[in-house]
C-alpha positions as a printed Julia matrix, in Angstrom:
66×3 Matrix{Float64}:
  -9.41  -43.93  -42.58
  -6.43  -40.99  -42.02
  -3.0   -42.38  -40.63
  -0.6   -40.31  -38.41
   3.05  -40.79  -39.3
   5.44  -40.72  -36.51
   7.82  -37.88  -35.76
  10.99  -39.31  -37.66
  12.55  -38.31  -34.45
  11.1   -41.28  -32.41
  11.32  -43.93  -35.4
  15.22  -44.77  -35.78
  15.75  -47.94  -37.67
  18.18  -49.75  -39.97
  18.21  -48.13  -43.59
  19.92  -51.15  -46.63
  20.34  -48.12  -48.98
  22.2   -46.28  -46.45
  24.2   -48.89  -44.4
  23.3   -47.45  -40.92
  20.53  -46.33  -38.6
  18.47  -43.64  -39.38
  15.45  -41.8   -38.98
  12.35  -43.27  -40.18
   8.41  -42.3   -41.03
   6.51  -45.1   -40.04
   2.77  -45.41  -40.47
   0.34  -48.35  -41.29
  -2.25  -48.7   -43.55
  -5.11  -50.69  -44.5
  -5.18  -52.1   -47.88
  -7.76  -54.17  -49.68
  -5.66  -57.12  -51.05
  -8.33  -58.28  -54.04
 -10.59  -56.49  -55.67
 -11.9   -58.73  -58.11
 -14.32  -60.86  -55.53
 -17.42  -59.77  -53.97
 -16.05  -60.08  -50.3
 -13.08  -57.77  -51.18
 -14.62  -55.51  -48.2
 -13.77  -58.03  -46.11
  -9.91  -59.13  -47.34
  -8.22  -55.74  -45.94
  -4.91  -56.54  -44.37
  -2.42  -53.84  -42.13
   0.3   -53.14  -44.28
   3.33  -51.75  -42.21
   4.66  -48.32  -44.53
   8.08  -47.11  -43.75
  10.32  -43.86  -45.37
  13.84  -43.35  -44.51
  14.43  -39.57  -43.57
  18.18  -39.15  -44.88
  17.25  -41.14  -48.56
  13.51  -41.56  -48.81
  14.17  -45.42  -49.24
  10.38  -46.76  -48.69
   9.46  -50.04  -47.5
   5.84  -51.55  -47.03
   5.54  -55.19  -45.14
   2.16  -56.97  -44.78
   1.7   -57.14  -41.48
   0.43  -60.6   -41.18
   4.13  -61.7   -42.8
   5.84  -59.45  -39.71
């Protein structure tokens, strides 16, 4: 399955390793969550993927968590 990122210019948000808003990449992606089972087909989960533009600080949140 391909994922898009956003243009960083439409994705500002709140950066910890910078102390301010900046400019983000934000995709989502789906990620199997166990492999070791034979329904691990079925236990994918949205995973929320995001890269600062300024300090390429990266943050990925389950999206079930959100």
């Amino acid at each position: 399955m391909a994922t898009t990122p956003s243009t960083p210019d439409n994705t500002v948000e709140y950066c910890s390793d910078c102390g301010r808003e900046t400019s983000h990449v934000v995709r989502v992606e789906i990620r199997t969550e166990s492999q070791k089972t034979e329904n691990a087909e079925f236990s994918r989960e949205p995973y929320r993927l995001t890269r600062c533009v300024d300090c390429g600080s990266e943050s990925t949140m389950r999206m079930n968590n959100a």
